[in-house]
C-alpha positions as CSV (number, residue, x, y, z in Angstrom):
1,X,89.2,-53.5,29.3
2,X,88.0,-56.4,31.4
3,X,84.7,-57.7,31.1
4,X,82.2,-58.0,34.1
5,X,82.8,-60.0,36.8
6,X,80.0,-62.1,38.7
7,X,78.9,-60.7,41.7
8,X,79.6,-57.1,40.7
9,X,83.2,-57.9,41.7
10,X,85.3,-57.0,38.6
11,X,86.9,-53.9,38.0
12,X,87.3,-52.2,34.6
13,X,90.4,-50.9,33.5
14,X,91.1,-47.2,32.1
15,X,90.2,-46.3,28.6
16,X,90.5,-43.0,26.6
17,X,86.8,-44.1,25.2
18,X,86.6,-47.1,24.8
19,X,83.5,-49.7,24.6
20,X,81.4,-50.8,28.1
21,X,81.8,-53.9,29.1
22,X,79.2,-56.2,26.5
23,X,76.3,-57.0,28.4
24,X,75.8,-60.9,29.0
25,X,73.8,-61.7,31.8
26,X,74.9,-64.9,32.5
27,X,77.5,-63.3,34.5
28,X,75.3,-61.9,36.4
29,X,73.3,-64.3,37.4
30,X,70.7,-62.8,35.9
31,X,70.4,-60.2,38.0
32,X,70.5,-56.4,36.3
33,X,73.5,-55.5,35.5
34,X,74.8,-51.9,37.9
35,X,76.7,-49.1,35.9
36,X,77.7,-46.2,38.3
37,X,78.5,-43.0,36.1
38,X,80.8,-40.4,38.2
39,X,81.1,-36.9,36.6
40,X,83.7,-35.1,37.2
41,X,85.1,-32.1,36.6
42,X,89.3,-31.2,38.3
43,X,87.9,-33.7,41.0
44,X,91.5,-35.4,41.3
45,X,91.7,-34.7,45.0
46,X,88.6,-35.9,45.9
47,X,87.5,-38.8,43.0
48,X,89.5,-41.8,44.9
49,X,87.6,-41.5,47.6
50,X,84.0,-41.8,46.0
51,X,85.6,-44.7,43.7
52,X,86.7,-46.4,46.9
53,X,83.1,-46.1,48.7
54,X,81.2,-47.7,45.6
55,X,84.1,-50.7,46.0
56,X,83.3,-51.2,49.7
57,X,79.8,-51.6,49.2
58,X,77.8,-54.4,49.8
59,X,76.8,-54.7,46.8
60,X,79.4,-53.7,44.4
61,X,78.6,-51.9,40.8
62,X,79.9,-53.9,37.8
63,X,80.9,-51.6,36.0
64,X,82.3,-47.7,37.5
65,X,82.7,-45.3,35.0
66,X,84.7,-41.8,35.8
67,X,83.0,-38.9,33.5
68,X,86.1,-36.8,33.1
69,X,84.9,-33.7,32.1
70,X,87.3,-31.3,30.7
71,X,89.8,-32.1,33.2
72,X,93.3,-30.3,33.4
73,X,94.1,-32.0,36.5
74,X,94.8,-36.0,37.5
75,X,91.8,-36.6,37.6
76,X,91.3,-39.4,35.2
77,X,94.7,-40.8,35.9
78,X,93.6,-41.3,39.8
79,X,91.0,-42.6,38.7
80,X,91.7,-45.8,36.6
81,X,94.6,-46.1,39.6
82,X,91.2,-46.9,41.7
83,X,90.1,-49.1,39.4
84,X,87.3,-47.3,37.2
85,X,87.0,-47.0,33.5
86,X,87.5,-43.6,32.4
87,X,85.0,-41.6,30.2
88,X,86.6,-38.3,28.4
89,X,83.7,-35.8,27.3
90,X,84.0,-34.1,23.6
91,X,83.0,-30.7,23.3
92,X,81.1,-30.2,26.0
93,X,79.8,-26.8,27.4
94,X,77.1,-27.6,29.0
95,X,78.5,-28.9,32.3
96,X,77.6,-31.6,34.2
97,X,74.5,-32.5,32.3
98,X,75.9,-32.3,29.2
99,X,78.7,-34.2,30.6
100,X,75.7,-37.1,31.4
101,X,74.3,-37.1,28.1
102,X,77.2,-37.7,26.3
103,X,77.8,-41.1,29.2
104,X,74.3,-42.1,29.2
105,X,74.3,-42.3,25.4
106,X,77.9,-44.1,25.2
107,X,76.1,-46.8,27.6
108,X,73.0,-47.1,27.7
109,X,72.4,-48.9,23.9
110,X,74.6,-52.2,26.2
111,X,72.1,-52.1,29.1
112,X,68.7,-53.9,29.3
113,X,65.7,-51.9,30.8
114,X,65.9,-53.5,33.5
115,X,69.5,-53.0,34.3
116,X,70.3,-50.1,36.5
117,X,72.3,-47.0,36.0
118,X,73.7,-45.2,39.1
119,X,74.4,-41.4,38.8
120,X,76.9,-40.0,41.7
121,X,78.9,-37.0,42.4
122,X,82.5,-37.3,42.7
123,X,82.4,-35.2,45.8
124,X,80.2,-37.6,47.4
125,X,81.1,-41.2,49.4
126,X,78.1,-43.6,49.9
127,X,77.2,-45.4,52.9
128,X,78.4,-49.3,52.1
129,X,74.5,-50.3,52.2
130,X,73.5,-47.6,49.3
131,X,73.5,-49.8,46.2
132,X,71.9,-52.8,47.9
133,X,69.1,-50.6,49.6
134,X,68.0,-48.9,46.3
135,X,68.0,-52.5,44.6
136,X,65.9,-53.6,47.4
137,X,63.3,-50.3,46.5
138,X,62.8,-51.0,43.1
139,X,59.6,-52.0,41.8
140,X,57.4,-51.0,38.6
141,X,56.3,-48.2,39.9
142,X,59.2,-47.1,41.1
143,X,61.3,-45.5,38.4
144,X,64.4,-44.2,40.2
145,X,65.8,-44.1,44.2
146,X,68.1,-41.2,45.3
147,X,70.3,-40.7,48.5
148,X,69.9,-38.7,51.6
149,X,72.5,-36.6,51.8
150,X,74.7,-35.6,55.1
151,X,77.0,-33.2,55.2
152,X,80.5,-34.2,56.1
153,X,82.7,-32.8,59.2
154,X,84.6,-29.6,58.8
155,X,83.1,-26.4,57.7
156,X,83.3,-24.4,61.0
157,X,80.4,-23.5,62.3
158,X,78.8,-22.9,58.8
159,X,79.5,-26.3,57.8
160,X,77.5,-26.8,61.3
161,X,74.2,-25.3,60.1
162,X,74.5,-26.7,56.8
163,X,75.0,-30.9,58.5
164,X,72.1,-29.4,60.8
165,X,70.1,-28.5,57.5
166,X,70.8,-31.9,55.7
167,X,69.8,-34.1,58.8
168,X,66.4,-32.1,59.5
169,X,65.5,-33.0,55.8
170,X,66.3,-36.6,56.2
171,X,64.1,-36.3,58.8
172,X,61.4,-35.1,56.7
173,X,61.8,-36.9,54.3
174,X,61.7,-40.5,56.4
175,X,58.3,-39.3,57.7
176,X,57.0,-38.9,54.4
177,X,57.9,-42.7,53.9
178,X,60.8,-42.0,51.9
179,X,59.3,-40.1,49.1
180,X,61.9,-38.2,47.2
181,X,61.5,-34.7,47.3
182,X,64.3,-34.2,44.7
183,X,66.5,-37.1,43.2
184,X,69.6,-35.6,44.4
185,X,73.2,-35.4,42.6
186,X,74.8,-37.0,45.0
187,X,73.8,-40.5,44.4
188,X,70.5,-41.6,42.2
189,X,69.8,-45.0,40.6
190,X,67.4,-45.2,37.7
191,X,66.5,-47.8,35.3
192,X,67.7,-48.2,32.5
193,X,64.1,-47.9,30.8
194,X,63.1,-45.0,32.9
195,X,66.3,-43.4,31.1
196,X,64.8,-44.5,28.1
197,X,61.5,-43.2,28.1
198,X,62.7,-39.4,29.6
199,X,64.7,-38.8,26.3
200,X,62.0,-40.0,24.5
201,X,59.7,-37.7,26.2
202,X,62.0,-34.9,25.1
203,X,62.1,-36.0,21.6
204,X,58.1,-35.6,21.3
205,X,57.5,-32.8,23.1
206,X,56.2,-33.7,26.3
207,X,58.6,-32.4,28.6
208,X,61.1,-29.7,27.7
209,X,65.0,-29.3,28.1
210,X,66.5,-30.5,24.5
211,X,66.6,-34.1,23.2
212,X,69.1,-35.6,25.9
213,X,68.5,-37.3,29.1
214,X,69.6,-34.9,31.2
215,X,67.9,-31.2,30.8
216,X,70.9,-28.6,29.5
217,X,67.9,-25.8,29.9
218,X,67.8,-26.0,33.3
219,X,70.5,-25.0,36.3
220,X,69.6,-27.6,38.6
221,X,69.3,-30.7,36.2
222,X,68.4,-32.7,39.2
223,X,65.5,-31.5,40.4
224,X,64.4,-31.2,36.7
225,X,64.8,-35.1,36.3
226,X,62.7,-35.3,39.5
227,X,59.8,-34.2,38.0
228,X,60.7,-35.4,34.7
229,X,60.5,-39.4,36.2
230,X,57.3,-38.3,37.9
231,X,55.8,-36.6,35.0
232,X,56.3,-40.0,33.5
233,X,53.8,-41.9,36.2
234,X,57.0,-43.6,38.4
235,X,57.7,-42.8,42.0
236,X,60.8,-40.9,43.4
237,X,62.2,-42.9,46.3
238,X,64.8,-41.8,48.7
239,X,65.1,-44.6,51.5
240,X,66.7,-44.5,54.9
241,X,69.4,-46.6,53.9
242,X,70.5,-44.6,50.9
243,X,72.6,-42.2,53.0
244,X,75.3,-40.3,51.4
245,X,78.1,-38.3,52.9
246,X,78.7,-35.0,50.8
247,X,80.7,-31.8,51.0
248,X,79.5,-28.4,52.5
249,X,80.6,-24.8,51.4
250,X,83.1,-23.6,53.6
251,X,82.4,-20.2,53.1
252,X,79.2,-17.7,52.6
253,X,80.0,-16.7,49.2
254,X,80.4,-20.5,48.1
255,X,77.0,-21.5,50.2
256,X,75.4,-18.2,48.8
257,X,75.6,-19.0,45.1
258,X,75.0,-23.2,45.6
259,X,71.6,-22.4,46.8
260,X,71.2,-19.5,44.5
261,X,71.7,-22.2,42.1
262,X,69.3,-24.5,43.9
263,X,66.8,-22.0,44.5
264,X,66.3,-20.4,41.0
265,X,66.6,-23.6,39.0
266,X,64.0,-25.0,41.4
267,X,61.4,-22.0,40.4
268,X,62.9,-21.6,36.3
269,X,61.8,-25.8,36.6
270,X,58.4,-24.7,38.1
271,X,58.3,-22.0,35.7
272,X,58.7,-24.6,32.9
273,X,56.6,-27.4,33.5
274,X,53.7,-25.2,34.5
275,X,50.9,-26.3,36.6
276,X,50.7,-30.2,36.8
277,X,49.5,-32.7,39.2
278,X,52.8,-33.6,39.3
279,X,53.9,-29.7,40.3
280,X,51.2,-28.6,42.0
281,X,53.0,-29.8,45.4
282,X,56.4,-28.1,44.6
283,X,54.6,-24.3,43.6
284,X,52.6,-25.2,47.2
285,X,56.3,-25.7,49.2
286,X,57.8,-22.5,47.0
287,X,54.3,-20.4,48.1
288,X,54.7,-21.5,51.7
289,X,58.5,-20.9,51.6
290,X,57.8,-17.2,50.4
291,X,55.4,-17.0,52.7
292,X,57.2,-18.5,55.6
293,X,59.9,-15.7,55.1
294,X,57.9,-13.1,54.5
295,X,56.2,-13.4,57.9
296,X,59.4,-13.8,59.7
297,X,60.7,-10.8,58.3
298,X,57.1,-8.6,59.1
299,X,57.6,-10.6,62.3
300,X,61.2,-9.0,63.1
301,X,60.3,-5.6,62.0
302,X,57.4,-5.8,64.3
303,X,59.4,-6.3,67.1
304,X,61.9,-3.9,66.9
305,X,59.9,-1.1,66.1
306,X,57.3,-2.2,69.4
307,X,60.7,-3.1,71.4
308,X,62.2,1.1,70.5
309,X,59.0,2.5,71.3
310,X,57.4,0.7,74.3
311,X,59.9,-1.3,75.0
312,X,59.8,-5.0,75.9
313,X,56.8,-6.7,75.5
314,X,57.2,-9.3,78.7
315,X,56.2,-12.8,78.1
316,X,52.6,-14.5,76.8
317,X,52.3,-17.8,78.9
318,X,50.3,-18.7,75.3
319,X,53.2,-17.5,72.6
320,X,55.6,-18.4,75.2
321,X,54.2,-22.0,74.7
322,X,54.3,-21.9,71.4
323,X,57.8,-20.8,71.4
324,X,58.9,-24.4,72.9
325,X,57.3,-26.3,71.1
326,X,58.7,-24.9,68.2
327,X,62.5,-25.1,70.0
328,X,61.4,-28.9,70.7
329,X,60.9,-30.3,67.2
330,X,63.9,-27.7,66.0
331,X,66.0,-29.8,68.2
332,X,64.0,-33.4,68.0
333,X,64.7,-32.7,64.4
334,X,68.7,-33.0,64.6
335,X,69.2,-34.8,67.4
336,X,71.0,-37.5,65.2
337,X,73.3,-34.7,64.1
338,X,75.0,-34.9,67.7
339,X,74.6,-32.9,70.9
340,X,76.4,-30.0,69.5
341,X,73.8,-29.2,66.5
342,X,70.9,-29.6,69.0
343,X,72.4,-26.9,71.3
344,X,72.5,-24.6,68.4
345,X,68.9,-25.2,67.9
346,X,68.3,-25.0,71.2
347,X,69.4,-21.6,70.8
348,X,67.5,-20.6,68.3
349,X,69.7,-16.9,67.1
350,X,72.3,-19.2,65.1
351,X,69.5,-20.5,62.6
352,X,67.7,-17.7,62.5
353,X,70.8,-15.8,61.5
354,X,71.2,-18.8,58.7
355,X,67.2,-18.5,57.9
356,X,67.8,-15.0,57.3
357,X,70.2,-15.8,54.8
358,X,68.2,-18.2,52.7
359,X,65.0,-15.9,52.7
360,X,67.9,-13.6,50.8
361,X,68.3,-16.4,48.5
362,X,65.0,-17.1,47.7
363,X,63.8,-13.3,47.2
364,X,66.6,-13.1,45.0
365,X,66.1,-16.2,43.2
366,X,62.6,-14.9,42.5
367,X,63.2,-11.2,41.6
368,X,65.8,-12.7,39.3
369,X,63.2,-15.1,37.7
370,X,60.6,-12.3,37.2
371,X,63.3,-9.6,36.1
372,X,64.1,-12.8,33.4
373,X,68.0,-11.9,34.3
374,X,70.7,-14.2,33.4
375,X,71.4,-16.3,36.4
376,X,75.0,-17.6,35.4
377,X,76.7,-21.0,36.8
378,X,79.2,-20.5,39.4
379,X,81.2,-23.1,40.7
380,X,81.7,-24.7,44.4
């Protein structure tokens, strides 16, 4: 294996499990030292193309790792074609974020604390400006920077609503000043002593989910490490710049058990960490999500029943304003997504339709979490 290159430039060759690259930082410049871990799991179709994204960007990792995961496919052999060193997982059953743990602990006793470790998905592609932007946010009390995530084309009109949902977020989240919400998958950086300190939170007791760095009691480790690095007194950042390009479900089963996924590992975390300062805005944003959809749905049934019996209502010039302005920051919201995704807004039935389906989701998610039922991974 090839050791680092200055300027992030080098490229590491395949091993079965071998040693990272010995840290010297007079290669770097001494600058800290980027590690990008990819897991992946039968990700052979897709892997060259989030290898090839992390090469192309303006700053370059020294050091890409490929996770391989139980693979049965070509996945690790594509690749170390690509240029990244290859990390084969023993024994594990505990997914992805067992899958991390094993990684993190093969590299992390090379690293300083204030080198940086980049977690990304293998279905995922960066924007060339990711790496350098999250270097760029990093300060001590900042303890890890995670992407905003796009959706990318195809899909049909499903994979429509879903790019519409994605860009409305990132529009959120930019007015918040690019305060992570959740330190997405997709692409987060962390320090290497922000790494550090989580496992060693575990050890003693002071947040749950084992004695790893990444939870294994939790569904959606992600969003588990996001409170996790804030429980810890660091800030979650998720800059413009960070953008990442990820894939969308192309079907309703597919999208329906991702965010069932999303949704109850989101309230099981909750659930887990109890009320905190940290939390306390998260059980607000689940309270006003239930809330949200239970209204629309009393809402609905309203108006259908008042619509059979009397029939229509005719127009309010007050809710009728009220109406608009609502359909203006619906569209304003995803206007970057193109003219297409703002006419669907501007029509208001399409995301209704989709609302409809992630109220199911969440009243799911929750009747599951107080019936205490198995909620069981599926993949996507």
């Amino acid at each position: 294996m090839s050791a680092r290159g200055g300027g992030g430039a080098g490229r590491a060759t395949a091993s079965r499990r071998g040693a990272p690259a010995v840290h010297d930082p007079a290669a770097t410049g001494g600058r800290p030292y980027l590690t990008v871990l990819i897991p992946a799991h039968n990700e052979q179709q897709r892997i060259a193309a989030a290898i090839d994204g992390l090469w192309r960007q303006t700053h370059r990792p020294d050091l890409i790792v490929v996770v391989a995961d139980n693979c049965t496919d070509d996945t690790a052999a594509v690749a170390a074609a690509h240029g990244a060193q290859v990390f084969h997982t023993r024994g594990n059953t505990h997914k992805k974020a067992g899958a991390l743990n094993q990684a993190i602990d093969w590299i992390l006793p090379h690293l300083d604390d204030r080198d940086l470790l980049l977690v990304q998905d293998a279905d995922t592609v960066l924007n060339p400006w990711f790496n350098e932007t999250a270097m760029g946010t990093f300060n001590r009390k900042v303890g890890a920077v995670g992407g905003v995530f796009y959706g990318e084309p195809g899909g049909g009109f499903l994979g429509l609503l879903q790019r519409m949902e994605f860009h409305r977020y990132a529009w959120e989240v930019e007015r918040t000043g690019g305060r992570a919400q959740v330190l997405t998958g997709t692409g987060t950086m962390f320090r290497a002593r922000v790494l550090r300190e989580v496992r060693a939170a575990r050890l003693s007791g002071l947040i749950g989910g084992g004695d790893g760095y990444y939870s294994l009691a939790s569904l959606t480790e992600d969003d588990e490490m996001t409170k996790a690095v804030k429980t810890l007194g660091y800030r979650a950042m998720s800059p413009a710049g960070c953008a990442v390009t990820t894939e969308v479900m192309p079907t309703l089963r597919k999208l329906w058990h991702q965010r069932l996924r999303w949704q109850r590992g989101a309230l099981e975390n909750l659930r887990d960490y109890g009320w905190t300062r940290v939390t306390v805005r998260y059980f607000m944003q689940q309270f006003l999500m239930g809330f949200g959809a239970l209204s629309f749905l009393v809402y609905l049934v309203f108006m259908s029943t008042y619509t059979t019996m009397y029939g229509w209502p005719g127009l309010s010039p007050f809710w009728t304003a009220i109406g608009l302005i609502f359909v203006v920051e619906k569209t304003v919201s995803v206007r970057r997504a193109g003219p297409l995704a703002v006419l669907v807004a501007a029509l208001m039935i399409p995301e209704m339709l989709y609302d409809l389906f992630q109220h199911a989701v969440y009243f799911t998610s929750l009747w599951g979490l107080v019936r205490r039922s198995e909620e069981k991974w599926v993949a996507t």
